[in-house]
DOROTI-996403 format. One record per residue (C-alpha): residue in one letter; y, z, x. Coordinates in Angstrom, 1 decimal. Each point is the difference from the previous one (the first is absolute). Layout:
# DOROTI-996403
<A; <Y; Z; X>>,
...
***
This chain:
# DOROTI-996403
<X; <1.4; -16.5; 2.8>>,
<X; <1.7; 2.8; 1.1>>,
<X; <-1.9; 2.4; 2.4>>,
<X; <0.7; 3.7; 1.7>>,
<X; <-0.9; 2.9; 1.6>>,
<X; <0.7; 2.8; 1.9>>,
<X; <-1.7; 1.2; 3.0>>,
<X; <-2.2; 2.9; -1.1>>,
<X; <-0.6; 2.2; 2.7>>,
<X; <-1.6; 2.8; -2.0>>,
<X; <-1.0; -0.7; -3.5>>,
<X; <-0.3; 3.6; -0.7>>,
<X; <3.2; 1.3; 1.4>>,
<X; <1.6; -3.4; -1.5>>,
<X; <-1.3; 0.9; -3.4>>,
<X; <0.3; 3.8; 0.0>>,
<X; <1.2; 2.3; -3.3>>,
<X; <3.3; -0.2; 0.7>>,
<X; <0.4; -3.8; 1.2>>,
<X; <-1.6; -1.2; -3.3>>,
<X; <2.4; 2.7; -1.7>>,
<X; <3.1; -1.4; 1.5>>,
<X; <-1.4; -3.5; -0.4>>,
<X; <-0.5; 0.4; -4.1>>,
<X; <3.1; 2.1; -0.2>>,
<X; <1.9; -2.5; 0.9>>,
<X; <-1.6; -3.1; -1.1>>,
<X; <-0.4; -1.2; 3.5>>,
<X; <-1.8; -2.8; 1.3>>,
<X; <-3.1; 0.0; 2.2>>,
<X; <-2.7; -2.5; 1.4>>,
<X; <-2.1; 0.8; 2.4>>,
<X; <-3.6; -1.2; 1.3>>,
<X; <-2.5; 1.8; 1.7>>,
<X; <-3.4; -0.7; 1.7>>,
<X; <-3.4; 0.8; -2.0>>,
<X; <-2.5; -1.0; 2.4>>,
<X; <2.0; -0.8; 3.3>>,
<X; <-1.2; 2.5; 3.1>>,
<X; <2.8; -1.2; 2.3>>,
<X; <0.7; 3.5; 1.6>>,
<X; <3.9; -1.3; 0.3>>,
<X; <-0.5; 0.4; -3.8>>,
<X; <-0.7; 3.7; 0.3>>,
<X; <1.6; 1.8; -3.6>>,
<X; <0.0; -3.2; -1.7>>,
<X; <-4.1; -0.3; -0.3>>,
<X; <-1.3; 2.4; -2.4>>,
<X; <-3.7; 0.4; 0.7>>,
<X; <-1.4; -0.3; 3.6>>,
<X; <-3.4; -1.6; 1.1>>,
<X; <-2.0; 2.6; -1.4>>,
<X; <1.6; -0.8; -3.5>>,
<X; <1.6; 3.9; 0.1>>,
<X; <3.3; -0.2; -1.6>>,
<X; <3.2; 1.0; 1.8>>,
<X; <1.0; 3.5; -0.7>>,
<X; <2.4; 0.1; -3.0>>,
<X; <-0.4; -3.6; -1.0>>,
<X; <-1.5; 1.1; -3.5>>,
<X; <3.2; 1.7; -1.0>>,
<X; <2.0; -3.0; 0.5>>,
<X; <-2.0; -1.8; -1.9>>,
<X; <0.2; 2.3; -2.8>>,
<X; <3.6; 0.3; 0.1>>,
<X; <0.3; -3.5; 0.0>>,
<X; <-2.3; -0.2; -2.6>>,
<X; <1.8; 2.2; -2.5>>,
<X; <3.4; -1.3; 0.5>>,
<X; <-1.4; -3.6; -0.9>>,
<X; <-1.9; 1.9; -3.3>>,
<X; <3.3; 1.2; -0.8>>,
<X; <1.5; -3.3; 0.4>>,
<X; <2.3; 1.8; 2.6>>,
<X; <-1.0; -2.6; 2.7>>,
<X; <-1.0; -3.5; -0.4>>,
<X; <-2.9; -1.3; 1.6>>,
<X; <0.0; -3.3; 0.4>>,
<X; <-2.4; -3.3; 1.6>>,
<X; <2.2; -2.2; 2.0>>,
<X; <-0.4; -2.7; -2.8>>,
<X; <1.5; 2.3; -2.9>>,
<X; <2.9; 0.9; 2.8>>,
<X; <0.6; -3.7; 0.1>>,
<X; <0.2; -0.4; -3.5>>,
<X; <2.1; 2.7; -1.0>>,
<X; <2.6; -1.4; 3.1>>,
<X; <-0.2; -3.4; -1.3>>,
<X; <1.0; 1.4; -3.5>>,
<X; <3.1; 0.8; 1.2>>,
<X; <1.7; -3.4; 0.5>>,
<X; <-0.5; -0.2; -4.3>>,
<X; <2.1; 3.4; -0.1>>,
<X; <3.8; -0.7; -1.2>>,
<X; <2.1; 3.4; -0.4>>,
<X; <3.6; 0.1; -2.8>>,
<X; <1.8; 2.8; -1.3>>,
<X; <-0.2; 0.8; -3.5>>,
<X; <2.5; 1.2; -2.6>>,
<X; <0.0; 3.7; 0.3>>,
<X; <0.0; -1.1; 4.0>>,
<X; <-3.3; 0.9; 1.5>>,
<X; <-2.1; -2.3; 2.0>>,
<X; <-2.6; -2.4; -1.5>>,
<X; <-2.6; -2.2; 1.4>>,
<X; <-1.9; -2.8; -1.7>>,
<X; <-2.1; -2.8; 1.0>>,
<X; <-0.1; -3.7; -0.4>>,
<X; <-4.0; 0.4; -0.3>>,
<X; <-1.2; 2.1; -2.1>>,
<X; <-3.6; 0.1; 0.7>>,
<X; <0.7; 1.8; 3.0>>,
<X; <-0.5; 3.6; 0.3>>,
<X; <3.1; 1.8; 1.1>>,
<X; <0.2; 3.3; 1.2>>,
<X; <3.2; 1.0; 1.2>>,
<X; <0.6; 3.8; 1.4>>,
<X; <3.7; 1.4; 0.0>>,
<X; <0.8; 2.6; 2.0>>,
<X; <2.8; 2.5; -0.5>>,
***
C-alpha cells in the first residue's frame, strides 16, 4: 500500500487557478488531504466550514475548478483504493522498441486497464 501526502497549509491558495494550471500543464502529480469536519484551530485554511457551517471565503471556486478539470478529464480524481490499483498495475507493464523505433508498452495481463500518459 503505498500512501502520501503533502502538508496543506491552505487548500485554497494550494489549489488556486494557476497551481491547477501548472499542475495539468504539465501532467504533474498531486495528493493531498484535508480536514472536513476537524476544528483544530492549528488547522486554520485547511477546514472549509467553521462551527456555524459558513463556508470559508473562496472555497466554492476551488471546488469548481477542481470540478471542471476532472469533467474534462484534465485531472484525475481518485479514492485511495483506485490509486492502489492503478500503482499495482504497474509491475504488469513491460516497455520494447518497435521497428520504426518508437517506444511500446504491453502487458503480461491483459485484463488490466492501462492508461499510460506520455509527455513531450
Amino acid at each position: 500500500m503505498f500512501f502520501q501526502t503533502v502538508e496543506l497549509h491552505n487548500f485554497i491558495d494550494t489549489f488556486s487557478e494557476s497551481n491547477l494550471n501548472l499542475l495539468i500543464n504539465s501532467s504533474g502529480v498531486c495528493m493531498a488531504h484535508t480536514y472536513f469536519a476537524d476544528l483544530d484551530r492549528r488547522k486554520e485554511g485547511r477546514i472549509f466550514a467553521d462551527a456555524s457551517g459558513n463556508l470559508m471565503p473562496g472555497i466554492e471556486d476551488v471546488f469548481s475548478r477542481i470540478a471542471t478539470a476532472s469533467a474534462k478529464s484534465q485531472l484525475w480524481l481518485a479514492r485511495v483504493d483506485e490509486l492502489s490499483r492503478q500503482f499495482q498495475s504497474f509491475t504488469h507493464i513491460h516497455y520494447d522498441i518497435n521497428e520504426a523505433g518508437e517506444i511500446i508498452h504491453y502487458t503480461d495481463r491483459p485484463e488490466l486497464e492501462m492508461i499510460i500518459r506520455y509527455v513531450e
